[in-house]
N, C-alpha and C positions, 0 to 999 in steps of 0.2 A: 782347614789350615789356618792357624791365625796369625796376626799381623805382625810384624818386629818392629817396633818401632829404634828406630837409631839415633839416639840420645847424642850423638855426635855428627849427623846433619843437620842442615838449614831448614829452617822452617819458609824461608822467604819465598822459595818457589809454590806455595801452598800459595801462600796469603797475596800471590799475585794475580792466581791463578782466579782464587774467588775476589780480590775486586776487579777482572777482568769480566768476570761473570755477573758481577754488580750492574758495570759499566753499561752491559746491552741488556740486561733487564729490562722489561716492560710493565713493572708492577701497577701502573695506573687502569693498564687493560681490562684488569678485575680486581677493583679492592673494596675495601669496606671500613668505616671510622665504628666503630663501638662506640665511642667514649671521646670526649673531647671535639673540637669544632676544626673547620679546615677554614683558616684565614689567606686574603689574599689581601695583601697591604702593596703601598706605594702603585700605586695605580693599576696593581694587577686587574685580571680579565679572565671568563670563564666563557670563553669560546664551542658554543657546541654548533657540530658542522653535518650536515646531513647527518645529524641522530635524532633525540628527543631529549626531553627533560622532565622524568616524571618526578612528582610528589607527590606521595601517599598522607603525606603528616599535613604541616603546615606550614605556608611559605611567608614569612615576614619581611617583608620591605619597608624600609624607616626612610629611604632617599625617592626616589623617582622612576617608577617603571615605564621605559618607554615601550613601545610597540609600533613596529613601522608594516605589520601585516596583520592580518585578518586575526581576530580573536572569538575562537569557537566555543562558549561555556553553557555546557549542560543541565547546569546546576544553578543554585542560587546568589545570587550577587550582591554583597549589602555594603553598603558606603555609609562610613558617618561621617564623611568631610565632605569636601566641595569636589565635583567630577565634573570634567571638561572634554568634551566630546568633541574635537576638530575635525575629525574624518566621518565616513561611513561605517554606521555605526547599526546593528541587527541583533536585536533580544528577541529568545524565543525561551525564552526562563523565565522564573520567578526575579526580579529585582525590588530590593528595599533599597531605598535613597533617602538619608535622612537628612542630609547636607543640601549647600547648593547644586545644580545641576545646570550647566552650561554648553551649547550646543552648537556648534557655528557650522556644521556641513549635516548630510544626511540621518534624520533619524529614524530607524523602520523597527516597529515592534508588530511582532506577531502573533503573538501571544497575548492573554488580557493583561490591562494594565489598571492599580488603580495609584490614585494620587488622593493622601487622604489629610494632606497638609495645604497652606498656602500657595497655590500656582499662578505667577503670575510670565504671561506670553506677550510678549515689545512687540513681537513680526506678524507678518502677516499670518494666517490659521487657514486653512482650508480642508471640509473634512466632504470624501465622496462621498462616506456611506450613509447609515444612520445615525444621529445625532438626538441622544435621547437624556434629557433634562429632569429627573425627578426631582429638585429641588428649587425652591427661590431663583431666579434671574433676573438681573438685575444689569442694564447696560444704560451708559451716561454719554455715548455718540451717538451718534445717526443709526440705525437701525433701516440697509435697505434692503428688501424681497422682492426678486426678482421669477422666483415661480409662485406657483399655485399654493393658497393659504387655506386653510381652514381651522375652523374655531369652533371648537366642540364646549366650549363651557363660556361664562358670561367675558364681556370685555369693560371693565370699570375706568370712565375716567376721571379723574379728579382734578382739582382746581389748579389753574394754569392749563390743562392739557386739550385739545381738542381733537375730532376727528374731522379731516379733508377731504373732499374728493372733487377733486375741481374749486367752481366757485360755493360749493355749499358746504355748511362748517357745520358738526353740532357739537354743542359745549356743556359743560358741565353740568350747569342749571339747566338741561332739556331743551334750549330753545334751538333753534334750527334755523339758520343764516344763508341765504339764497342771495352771495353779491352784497353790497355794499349796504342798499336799502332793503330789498325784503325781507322780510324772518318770521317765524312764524316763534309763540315767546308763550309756556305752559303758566298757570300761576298754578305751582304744587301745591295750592290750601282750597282751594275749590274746585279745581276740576275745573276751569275756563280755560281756554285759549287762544291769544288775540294775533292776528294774521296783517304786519305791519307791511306797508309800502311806501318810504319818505312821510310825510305827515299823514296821510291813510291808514286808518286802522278798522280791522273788524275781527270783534269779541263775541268768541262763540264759548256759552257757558249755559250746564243743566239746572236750573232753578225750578225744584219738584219735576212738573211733566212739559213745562215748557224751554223750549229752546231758541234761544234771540239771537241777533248779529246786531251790533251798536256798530255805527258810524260815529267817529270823529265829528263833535257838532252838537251833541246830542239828539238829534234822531234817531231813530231806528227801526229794524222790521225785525217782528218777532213775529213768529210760527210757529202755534200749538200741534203738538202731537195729537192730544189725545179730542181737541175740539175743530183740529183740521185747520184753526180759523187765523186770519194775516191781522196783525195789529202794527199799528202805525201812530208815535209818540211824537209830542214837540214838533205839531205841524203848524205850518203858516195858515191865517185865515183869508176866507175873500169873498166876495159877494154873488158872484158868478150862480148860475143853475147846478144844480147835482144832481150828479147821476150813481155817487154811492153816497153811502150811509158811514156813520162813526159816532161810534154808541160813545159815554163818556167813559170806558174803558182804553177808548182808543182803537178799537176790535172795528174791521172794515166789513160794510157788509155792500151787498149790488143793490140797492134802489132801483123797485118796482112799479113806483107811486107816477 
């Protein structure tokens, strides 16, 4: 049966009928933009209330994202400006930071992390685990160790620096400081070493097979290795009886006569 339309009714009962139907629509329940952008101007607001907010594309913010709760990202994180971290803060992602990075409460990564740029740390550092240095280090304070050290390759010190332990010091030049006056002082062009005490010295050095101790004064005893024999230099003379002997080498012998 088809319709008759009556060219001499109102149309007005229709057309109120659909903007009544307009009125309680709900088109934002399910809709979709094609084409064109959905602006919110004068202060508007995009309120999402127990739902979500996905993006599959990509999300541009030119103003200020705040965040007042936890942020979960599974993915990769890359910064070219400067990021400020005021809360509690957990990476277990990949992050690239090319900017500054500013941190004023919890920072926890779980994940590796490298830093392959200038890092410079004001606060204090404390690290539990392993701490493992393959490169150069280089520190201009105090350096203190308070566990167990060990030194698997050589320890070079150079001019200015010394090594302490207690009252004995040894420094650069080899020599080795027991307190204020002893020390014991190498001379690196021959192989001597003289063993100081306040104006006290004795100078032990290999000349071929014999090996001497000079006293301050010039006396000395020198004792050959290879002739067993005690020589005694720059001795006083005296009239007295003898009962050793000193050949004009110096070389003491026991008087038998």
């Amino acid at each position: 049966m088809g319709q008759i339309d009556d060219l001499n009714g109102s149309s007005l009962p229709d057309i109120l009928r659909r903007l009544r139907a307009l009125e309680f629509a709900s088109n934002q329940h399910n809709m979709s933009i094609t084409r064109g952008n959905l602006r919110l101007a004068g202060g508007g607001s995009i309120i999402v209330e127990n739902g979500g907010l996905d993006v599959t594309g990509t999300a541009t913010i030119s103003g200020t994202l705040v965040a007042s709760g936890d942020i979960d990202m599974s993915g990769s994180f890359t910064a070219s400006g400067d990021v400020n971290l005021n809360g509690p803060t957990e990476i277990t992602g990949v992050t690239s930071i090319a900017g500054d990075t500013t941190v004023t409460g919890d920072f926890t990564v779980a994940g590796p992390t490298h830093l392959n740029g200038t890092t410079d740390i004001a606060g204090d550092t404390t690290v539990t685990g392993d701490f493992d240095v393959n490169g150069p280090m280089k520190t201009t304070g105090t350096l203190d160790v308070q566990g167990a050290t060990t030194l698997r390759s050589d320890l070079t010190v150079t001019t200015g620096g010394r090594i302490k332990a207690g009252d004995t010091e040894i420094h650069p030049g080899g020599n080795i400081q027991f307190g204020p006056d002893l020390q014991i002082t190498p001379d690196n062009g021959t192989g001597s070493a003289a063993i100081q005490n306040g104006a006290s010295e004795i100078v032990l050095t290999p000349e071929n097979a014999d090996y001497w101790a000079q006293f301050t004064g010039g006396a000395y005893f020198q004792g050959k290795v290879r002739a067993a024999a005690l020589r005694l230099a720059s001795l006083p003379t005296t009239s007295a009886p003898a009962n050793l002997f000193i050949d004009t080498d110096g070389t003491v012998k026991r008087s038998l006569a």
